[in-house]
N, C-alpha and C positions, 0 to 999 in steps of 0.2 A: 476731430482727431487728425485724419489729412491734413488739414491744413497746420495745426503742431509740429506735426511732421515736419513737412516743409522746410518751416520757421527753423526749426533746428537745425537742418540740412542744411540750410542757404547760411546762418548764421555760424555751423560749424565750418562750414566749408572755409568762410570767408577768414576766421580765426585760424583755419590753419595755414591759408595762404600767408599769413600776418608771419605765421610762427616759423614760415620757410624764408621768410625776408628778413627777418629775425638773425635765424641762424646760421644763412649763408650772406648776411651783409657786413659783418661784424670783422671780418677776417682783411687786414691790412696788412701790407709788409712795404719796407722801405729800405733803400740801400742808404747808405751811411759812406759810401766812400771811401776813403781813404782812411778812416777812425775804425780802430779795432775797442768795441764796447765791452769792458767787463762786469760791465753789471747794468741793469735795468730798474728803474720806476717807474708807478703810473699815480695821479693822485687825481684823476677822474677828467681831467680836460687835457692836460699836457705828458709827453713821456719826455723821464729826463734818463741820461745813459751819461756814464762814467766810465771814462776809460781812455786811450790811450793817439792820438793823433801823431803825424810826421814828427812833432820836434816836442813834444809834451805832451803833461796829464791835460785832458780837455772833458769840457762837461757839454753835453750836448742835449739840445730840448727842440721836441717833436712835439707841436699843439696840436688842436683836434683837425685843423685847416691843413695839415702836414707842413706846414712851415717850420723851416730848420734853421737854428742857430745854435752856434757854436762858439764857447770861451774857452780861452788857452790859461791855463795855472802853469806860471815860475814858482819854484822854491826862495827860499832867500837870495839876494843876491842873484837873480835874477838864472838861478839853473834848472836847468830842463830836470821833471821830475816824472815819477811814473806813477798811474791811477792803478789801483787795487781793487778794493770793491766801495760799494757804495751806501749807506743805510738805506734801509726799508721807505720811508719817509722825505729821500731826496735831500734832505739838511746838509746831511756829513760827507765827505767822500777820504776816504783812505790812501797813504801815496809814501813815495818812497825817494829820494834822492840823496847824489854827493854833496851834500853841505859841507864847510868846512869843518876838516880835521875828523871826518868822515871817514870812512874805510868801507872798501865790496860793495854790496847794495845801496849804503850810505843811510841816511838817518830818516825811521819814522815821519812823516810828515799827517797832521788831521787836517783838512781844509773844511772849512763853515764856508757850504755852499750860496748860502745866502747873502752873505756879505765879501764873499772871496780874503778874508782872515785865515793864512796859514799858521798852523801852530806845531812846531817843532817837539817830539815827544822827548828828545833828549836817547840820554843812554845809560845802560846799565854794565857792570867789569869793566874789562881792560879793552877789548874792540869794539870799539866805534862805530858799533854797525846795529840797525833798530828796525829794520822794514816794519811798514805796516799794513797788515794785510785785509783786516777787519774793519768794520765800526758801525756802534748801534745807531738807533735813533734820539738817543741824547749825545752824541757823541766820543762814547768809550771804546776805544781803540785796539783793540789788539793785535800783537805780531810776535817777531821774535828778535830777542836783543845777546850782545856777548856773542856773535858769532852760531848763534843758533841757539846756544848753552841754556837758555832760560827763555820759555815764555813769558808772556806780560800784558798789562795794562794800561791804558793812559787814559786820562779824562782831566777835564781843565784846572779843578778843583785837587787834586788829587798827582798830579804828574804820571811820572811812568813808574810804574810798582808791577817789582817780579810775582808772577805767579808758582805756588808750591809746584815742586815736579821733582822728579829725578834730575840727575846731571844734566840731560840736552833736554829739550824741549819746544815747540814752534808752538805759536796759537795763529792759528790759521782763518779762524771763522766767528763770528759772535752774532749771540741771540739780537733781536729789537729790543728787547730790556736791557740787554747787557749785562744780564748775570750769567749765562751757558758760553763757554767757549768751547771751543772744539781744535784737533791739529794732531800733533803726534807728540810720543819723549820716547826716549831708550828705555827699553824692558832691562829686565836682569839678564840678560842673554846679549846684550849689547849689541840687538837690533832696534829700530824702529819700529814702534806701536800705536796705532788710533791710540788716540784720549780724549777727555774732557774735562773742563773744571765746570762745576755748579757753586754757582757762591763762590767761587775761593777753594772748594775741596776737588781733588785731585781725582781721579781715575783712569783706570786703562778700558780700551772699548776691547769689544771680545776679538780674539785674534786664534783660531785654531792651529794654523800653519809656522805663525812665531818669526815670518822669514820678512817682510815687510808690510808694513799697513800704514794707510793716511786717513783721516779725518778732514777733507776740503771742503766743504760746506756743511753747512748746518741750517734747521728749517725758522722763521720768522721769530717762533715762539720759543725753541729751544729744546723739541720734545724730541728733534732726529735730526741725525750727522748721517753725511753720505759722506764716501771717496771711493776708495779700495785694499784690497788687501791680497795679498802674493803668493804663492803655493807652487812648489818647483812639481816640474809631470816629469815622472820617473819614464813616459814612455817616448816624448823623444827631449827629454833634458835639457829644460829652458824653463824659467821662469816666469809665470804668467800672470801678470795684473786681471783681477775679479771683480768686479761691480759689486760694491758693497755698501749697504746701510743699517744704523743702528741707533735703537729707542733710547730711549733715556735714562733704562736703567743698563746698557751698553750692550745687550743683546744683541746681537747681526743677523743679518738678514742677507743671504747672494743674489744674483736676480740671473733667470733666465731669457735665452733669448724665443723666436717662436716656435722654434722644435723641442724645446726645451731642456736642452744644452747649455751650461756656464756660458753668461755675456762676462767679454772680458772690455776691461777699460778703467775708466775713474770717473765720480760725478765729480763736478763741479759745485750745482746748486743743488734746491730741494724746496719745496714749498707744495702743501694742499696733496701732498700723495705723489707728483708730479718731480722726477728729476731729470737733469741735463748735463752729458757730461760729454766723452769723446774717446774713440781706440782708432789711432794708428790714421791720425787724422781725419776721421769721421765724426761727425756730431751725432749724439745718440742721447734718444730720449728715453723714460720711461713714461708710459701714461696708462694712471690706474685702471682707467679703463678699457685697456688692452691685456694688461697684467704679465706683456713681456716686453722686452727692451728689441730697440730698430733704431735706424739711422732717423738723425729728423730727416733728411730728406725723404725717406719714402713714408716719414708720417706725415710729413704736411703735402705730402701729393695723393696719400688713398684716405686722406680726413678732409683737406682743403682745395686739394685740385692743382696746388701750389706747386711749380715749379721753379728753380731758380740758375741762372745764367754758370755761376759756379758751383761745385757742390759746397755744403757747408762745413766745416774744419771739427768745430768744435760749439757747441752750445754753454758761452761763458757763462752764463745766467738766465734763470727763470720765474718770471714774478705774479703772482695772483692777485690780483686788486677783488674777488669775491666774485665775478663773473668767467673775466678772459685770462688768460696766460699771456704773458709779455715775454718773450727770448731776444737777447742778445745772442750776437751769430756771429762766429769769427768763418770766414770764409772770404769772402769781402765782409766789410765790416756790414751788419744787416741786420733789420728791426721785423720783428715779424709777431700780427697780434692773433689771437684764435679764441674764439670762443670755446667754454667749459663745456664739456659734455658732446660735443658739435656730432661727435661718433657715433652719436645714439639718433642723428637724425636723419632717417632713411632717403635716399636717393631723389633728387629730385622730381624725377619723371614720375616715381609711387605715388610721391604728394600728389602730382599733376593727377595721375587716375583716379589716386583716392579720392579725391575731391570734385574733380568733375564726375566721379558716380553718385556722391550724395548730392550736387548742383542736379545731376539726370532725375537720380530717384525725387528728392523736394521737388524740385518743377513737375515733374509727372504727378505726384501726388496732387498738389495743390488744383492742377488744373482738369483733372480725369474729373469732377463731379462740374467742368464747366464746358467738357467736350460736346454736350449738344448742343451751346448756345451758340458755335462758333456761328454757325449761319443766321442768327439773328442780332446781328453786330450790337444796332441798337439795343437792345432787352439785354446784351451781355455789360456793353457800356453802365447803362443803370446799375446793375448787379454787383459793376468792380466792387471791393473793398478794399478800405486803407493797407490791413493790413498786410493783402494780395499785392498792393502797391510797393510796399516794405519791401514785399521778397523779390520782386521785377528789383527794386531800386541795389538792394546787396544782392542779386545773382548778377547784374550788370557789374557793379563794383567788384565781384570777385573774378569774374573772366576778366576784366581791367588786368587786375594784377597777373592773375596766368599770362595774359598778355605780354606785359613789362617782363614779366620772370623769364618769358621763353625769348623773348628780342636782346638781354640784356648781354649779349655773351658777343665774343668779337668774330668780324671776320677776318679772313688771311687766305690770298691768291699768288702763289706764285706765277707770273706769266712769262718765263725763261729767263736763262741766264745770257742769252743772247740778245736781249732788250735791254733799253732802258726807259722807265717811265716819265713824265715832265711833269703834266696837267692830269690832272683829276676832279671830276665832278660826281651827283650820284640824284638821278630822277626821282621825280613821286611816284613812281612804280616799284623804288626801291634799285634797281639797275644802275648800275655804277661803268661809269666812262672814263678811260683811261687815254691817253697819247704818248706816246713815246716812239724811239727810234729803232733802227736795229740795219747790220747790216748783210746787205744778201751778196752771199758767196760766188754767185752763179752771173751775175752781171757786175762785182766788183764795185757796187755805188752803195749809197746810203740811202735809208727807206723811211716813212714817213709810213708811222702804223697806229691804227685806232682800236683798241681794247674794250671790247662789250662784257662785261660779268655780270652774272644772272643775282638777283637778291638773294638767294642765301650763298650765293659764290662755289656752286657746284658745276656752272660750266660758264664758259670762256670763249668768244670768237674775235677772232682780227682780221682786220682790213687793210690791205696798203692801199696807202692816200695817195691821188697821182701827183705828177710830178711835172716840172715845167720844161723840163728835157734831160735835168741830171741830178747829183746828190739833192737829198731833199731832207726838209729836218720840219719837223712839228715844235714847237715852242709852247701851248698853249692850248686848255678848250674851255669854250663860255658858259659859266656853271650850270646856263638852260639845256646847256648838249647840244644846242644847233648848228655852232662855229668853231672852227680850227683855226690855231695860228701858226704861221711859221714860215719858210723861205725855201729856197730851190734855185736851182744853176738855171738861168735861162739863159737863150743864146747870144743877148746884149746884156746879162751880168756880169760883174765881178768881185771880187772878193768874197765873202759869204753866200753873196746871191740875190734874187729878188724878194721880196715879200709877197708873200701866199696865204689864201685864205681858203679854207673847203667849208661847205657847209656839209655838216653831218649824214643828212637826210640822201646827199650825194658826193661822197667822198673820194670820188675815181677822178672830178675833177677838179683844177688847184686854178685861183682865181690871184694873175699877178697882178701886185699891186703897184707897178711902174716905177719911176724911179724919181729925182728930186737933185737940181745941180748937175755936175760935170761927171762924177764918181758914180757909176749905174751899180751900186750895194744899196738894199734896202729891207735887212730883215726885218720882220715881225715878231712882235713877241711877245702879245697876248693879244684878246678880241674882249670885247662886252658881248652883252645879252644881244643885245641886237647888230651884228657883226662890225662893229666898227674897232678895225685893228689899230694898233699903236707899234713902233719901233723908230730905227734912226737911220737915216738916209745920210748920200752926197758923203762917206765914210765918216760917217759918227758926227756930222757936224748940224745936221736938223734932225728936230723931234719932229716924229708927224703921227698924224692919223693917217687911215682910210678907209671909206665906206664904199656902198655898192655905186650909190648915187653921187656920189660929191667925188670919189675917186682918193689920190693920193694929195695930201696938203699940210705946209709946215704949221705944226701949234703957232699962233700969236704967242708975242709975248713973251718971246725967249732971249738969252742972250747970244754968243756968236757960237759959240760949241752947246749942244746941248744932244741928248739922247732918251727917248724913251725905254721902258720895261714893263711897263704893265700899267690896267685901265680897268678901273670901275666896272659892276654887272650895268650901270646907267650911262655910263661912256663920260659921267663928267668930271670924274676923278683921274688924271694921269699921272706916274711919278718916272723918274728914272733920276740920270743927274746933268751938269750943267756947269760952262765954265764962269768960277766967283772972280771976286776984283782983285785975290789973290795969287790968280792963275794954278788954281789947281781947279780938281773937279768936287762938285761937291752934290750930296742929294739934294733932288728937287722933286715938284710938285705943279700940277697945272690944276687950279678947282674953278671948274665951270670956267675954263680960257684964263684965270690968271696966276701968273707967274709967280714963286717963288720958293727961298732955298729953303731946304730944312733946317733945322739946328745941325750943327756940327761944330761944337768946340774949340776943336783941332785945327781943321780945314787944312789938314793932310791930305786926305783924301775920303770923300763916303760916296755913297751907289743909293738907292733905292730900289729894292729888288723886284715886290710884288706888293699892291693893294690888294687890301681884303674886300670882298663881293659889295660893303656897304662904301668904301672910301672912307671909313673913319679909322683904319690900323696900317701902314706903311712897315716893311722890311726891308732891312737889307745889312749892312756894315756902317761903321766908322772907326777909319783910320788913325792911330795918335805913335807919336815917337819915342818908345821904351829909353830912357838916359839910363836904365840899372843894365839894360844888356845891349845899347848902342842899336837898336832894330827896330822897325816900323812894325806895329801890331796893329792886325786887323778885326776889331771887338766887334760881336755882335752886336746888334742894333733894331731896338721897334719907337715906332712915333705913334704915338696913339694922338691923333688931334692935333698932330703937330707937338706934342710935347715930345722930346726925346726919352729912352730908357735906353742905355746902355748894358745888357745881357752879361749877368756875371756869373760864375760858379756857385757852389754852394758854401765856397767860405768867403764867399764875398769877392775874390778876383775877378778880372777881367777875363771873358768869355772869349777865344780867337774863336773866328769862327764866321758865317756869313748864311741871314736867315732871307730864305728862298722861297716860302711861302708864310703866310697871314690870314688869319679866318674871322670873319667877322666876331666870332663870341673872345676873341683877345691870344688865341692861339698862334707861337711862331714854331716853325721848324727850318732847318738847316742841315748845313754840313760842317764839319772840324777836319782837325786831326786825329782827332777819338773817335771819327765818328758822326753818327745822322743824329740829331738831338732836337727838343720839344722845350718848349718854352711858355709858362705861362706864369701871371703875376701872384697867383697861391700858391707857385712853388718855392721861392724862397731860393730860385735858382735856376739854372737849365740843367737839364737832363738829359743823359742818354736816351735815347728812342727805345735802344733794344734794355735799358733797364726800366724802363718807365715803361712800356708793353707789357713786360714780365710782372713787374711786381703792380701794378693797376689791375691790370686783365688776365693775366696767364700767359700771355702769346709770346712765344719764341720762334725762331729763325732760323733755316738750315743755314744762313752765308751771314756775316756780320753785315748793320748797316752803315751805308759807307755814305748817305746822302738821305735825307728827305727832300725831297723836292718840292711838293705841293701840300698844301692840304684843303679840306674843305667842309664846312659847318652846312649841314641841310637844315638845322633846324632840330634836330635829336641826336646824329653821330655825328663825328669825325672822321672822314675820308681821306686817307694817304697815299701820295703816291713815292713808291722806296725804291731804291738803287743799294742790290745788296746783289742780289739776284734781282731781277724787274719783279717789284711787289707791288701789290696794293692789298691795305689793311681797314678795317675799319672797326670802329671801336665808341659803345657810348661814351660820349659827353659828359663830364661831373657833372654839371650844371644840370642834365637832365638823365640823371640815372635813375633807377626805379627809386619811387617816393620811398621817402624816411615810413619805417614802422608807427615811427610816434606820430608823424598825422595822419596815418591809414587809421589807427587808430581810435582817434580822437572821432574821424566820421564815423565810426561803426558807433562807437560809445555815443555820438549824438545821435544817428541812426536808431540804438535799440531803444537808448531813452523815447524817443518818441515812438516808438512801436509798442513799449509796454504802458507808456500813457493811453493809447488809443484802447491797447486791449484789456485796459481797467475799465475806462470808460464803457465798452462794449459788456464787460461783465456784469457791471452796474444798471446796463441800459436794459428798458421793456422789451419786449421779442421783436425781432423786424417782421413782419405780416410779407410771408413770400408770395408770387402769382407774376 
């Protein structure tokens, strides 16, 4: 019976572990840029959003890889048109523009997303005006045509056909079948009133106040309309829009907020219980399971943990695919996905106790009727049982995962605003090593400081690095931790200074590295593993190494101008740049002593800024010459293998900007004009540092960042070092974030298969003969 026990103990445990990876892995958000999304779909791999970019309707699709792409829709004749909502199913998208002989909002437009076929709905009276604000998933239309005068319908088959209503009328929203519209007409009182059509028949939604109401959304199926409805407060006399929804036989419904006070505002959408609308600039959600209305923002930070860099405006739309909720986010434009129910699943740390109590109690059961063999190792050896083995093999598999679940969160160190950080590594003890500058008040020089952070980044100590008589600058540290790079005023320098090396282990003293030619400059600007510095001597005119033993020496192999930057953890990779046969400068590369450029195009000008720890990813720029606005722009730039990739946004433009570190797993970062930004080939783009922080991890910033500078792959995180305030951040790796549920999974399911084989087998089996 103990030993049942156990089994179930260790087996529950581990299912609940599953069920916490589950429910807090699910949760995605993604900034959109510059694209304000009014509507969202998901159709199980990819999310498509509809809605509205700088100069047009654009449709925009987020696969499961978060890769973004983005198409622009013209109207006829090539005019900028505007996105409305989108069908259920991603086909249709709804849109509006001045075509000719157009008038105001200008004409109806249906676009068949599938093949980009715009279809003109036409028009109904005497103005020429048809917005279309609707459309199902076969593509039936609705909006309102004649100046508002008449709601309507469009479908290919069919054209545009007014729907029954009083005098004015809008249709505003329509079912995925396409038979429920939803919007407003004039009552008899010649205000505005929710409606609906079912089939073709007419009705008003319920309206107590009589003074205004809308109908802006309606749910998938057609069974409920949200928007709001208006009621003047006699007690300080103003007007106040109510959160309001109603069933389908028009009933209303108000919604409260948590003290249970009228929310005021309008929905937007509605789906599964779930609406999204907005008051006074705020995005506001309701969720059934709360049962009162809040801003999304403080729901997806006391449901998700979620924070985001702006607040958010308005929640245009929200989509149910049968698990998660999808929101469109106007704020900056913002994708944000959550699992169903997520509310209902208690605190992390509960799981964590709940679960290592039933790991305590199973294990204690299982093993209390084998406590007095411990001392006859042998005789206990004989005794194991398989399916004792089972519960060793998932109680180890479930502390795994506690494991992963408690490391998976990021860190973040401010080290003052009075620093700056350069180089960053981070030990197998977990201790992360920083370099950076800073400058001291009190002797009026520049300082050369080494940053020790503890593994969970709860404390912090620094060193200044000595100096060779005056300003002194760190450049660099060898991702072993044992060497510093960088340069210092000695008293036969000039220009920058000499090149200096400290090692770690004694950092008070600074080891120069002499000088090369007539020009006594010769900073350093990184080190390998095993201290062999690299930079450029004689002023910028030789690359060189230097080591302890061999001293200061020009790389072979170069041409008459050349400059190092940075150098392999194995010393046999160097890159910097170097004068081409065109007399400019151009990135170069030294592998194992020989010579050669990088790709550059252009040959305006490129840099090679930093190799990654392996020498197979190169950073830096390349330079080309703008003929649209007469100026030299300088695009980001990584060589993977010597291949080039030139660093673009995320609508595909060229990237200004210049990447300053490279991580062995393919990772770049930099700086811009925008900003410290992160760079990798799943994203479909570069990114902001501090929105790709936020919306990956959670982690935000007290100072904007204005630079990354390094970064660095141990092998499970990523290690940065920021110039915002002197940061350093660190953060898991995609590539090794906690294992997918689905193959946790799959081992317990092949795990218990063979445990309940065994313990048939045993059920089956003669008695074991104990002694």
């Amino acid at each position: 019976m103990l030993r049942k026990v156990c089994n179930l103990g260790v087996v529950l445990a581990t299912a609940l572990f599953l069920s916490v990876q589950t429910a807090y892995g699910g949760i995605i958000t993604f900034d959109l840029g510059d694209f304000t999304p009014n509507s969202v779909s998901y159709n199980g791999s990819s999310t498509t959003f509809w809605g509205n970019g700088p100069n047009t309707a654009e449709r925009v699709i987020l696969n499961s890889a978060l890769g973004l792409s983005r198409t622009e829709f013209y109207g006829p004749g090539g005019i900028s048109i505007t996105g409305t909502r989108m069908s259920s199913n991603s086909g249709w998208g709804a849109a509006y523009g001045l075509t000719p002989g157009s008038v105001g909002l200008g004409e109806g437009l249906v676009v068949d997303l599938a093949t980009g076929q715009i279809h003109q709905v036409g028009h109904l009276g005497s103005i020429n005006q048809s917005p279309a604000f609707g459309v199902s998933n076969s593509g039936v239309a609705t909006g309102d045509a004649d100046g508002a005068r008449k709601a309507y319908t469009w479908s290919q088959t069919n054209g545009i056909q007014g729907l029954s209503s009083p005098d004015a009328a809008i249709g505003r929203a329509i079912s995925d079948g396409g038979t429920r519209q939803a919007g407003f007409a004039l009552n008899g009182i010649g205000t505005a009133q929710a409606a609906q059509w079912i089939n073709g028949g007419f009705s008003f939604l319920d309206d107590p106040f009589l003074i205004e109401s809308f109908a802006n959304g309606i749910a998938p199926d057609g069974q409920n309309s949200a928007g709001y409805v208006s009621r003047f407060n006699f007690a300080n006399f103003e007007t106040e829009q109510l959160l309001a929804g109603w069933d389908s036989t028009g009933s209303l419904s108000l919604f409260s907020d948590v003290l249970g006070n009228d929310a005021f505002g309008s929905w937007n959408s509605l789906t599964n219980g779930f609406y999204g609308g907005s008051f006074n600039d705020v995005g506001l959600v309701f969720d059934p399971l709360d049962g009162y209305v809040r801003s999304f923002d403080d729901w997806a930070l006391s449901k998700h943990g979620l924070t985001f860099g702006s607040p958010t405006r308005s929640v245009n739309d929200v989509f149910w695919d049968g698990s998660d909720y999808h929101f469109a986010l106007e704020g900056s434009g913002r994708y944000v996905r959550a699992p169903d129910g997520a509310a209902a699943v208690p605190e992390p740390a509960s799981w964590m106790l709940f679960s290592m109590g039933i790991l305590i109690v199973g294990i204690g059961a299982g093993w209390k009727r084998r406590a007095e063999l411990w001392s006859k190792l042998t005789i206990w050896t004989r005794k194991v049982r398989p399916n004792f083995v089972m519960r060793i093999l998932l109680t180890v598999l479930s502390l795994g995962l506690l494991s992963d679940y408690a490391q998976a969160g990021p860190i973040f160190v401010d080290l003052g605003s009075e620093n700056d950080v350069v180089g960053v590594t981070r030990l197998g003890d977990g201790t992360a090593l920083l370099v950076g500058n800073t400058f001291n008040t009190t002797t009026q020089t520049n300082e050369a400081v080494l940053f020790t952070v503890s593994s969970d980044g709860s404390t912090v100590s620094s060193t200044t690095l000595g100096s060779l008589g005056g300003d002194t600058f760190a450049t660099g540290i060898s991702h072993n931790g044992q060497f510093i790079s960088g340069y210092s005023v000695s008293p036969l320098s000039q220009g920058l200074g000499e090149g200096a090396v400290w090692e770690v282990e004694n950092p008070g003293v600074a080891q120069g590295v002499g000088f090369l030619g007539s020009f006594n400059q010769s900073p350093a600007f990184h080190v390998s593993n095993d201290g062999v510095a690299a930079g450029h001597a004689d002023g910028a005119r030789d690359a060189f190494t230097w080591s302890q033993n061999g001293g200061i020496q020009a790389i072979p192999d170069q041409p008459t101008l050349a400059a190092a930057a940075a150098i392999s953890d194995a010393g046999n990779v160097v890159v910097g740049l170097a004068q081409n046969g065109v007399g400019t400068t151009q990135a170069a590369v030294w592998n194992d002593g020989a010579f050669s450029f990088l790709e550059d195009p252009f040959q305006v000008s490129s840099l090679a800024v930093d190799v990654s720890s392996d020498g197979d990813f190169v950073g830096g720029f390349v330079s080309f010459f703008d003929f649209t606005v007469f100026e030299t722009v300088q695009q980001a730039a990584v060589w993977e293998n010597g291949v080039l990739t030139l660093l673009t946004d995320e609508n595909g433009d060229p990237f200004e900007g210049m990447v300053n570190g490279v991580s062995s797993n393919g990772y770049a970062v930099g700086e811009s004009e925008l900003g410290g930004f992160i760079w990798h080939e799943s994203f479909g783009g570069v990114r902001l540092f501090e929105e790709w922080s936020l919306t990956e991890h959670g982690l935000t910033f007290p100072t904007p960042i204005s630079a990354v500078n390094d970064i660095y792959f141990d092998g499970t995180d990523l290690n940065f070092a920021l110039d915002g305030s002197a940061y350093y951040a660190q953060t898991p790796a995609q590539s090794t974030a906690v294992p997918e549920p689905s193959s946790l999974a799959l081992c317990l399911i092949a795990g218990g298969c063979f445990a309940l084989f065994h313990f048939r087998r045993r059920r089956n089996a003669p008695p074991v003969p104990r002694g």
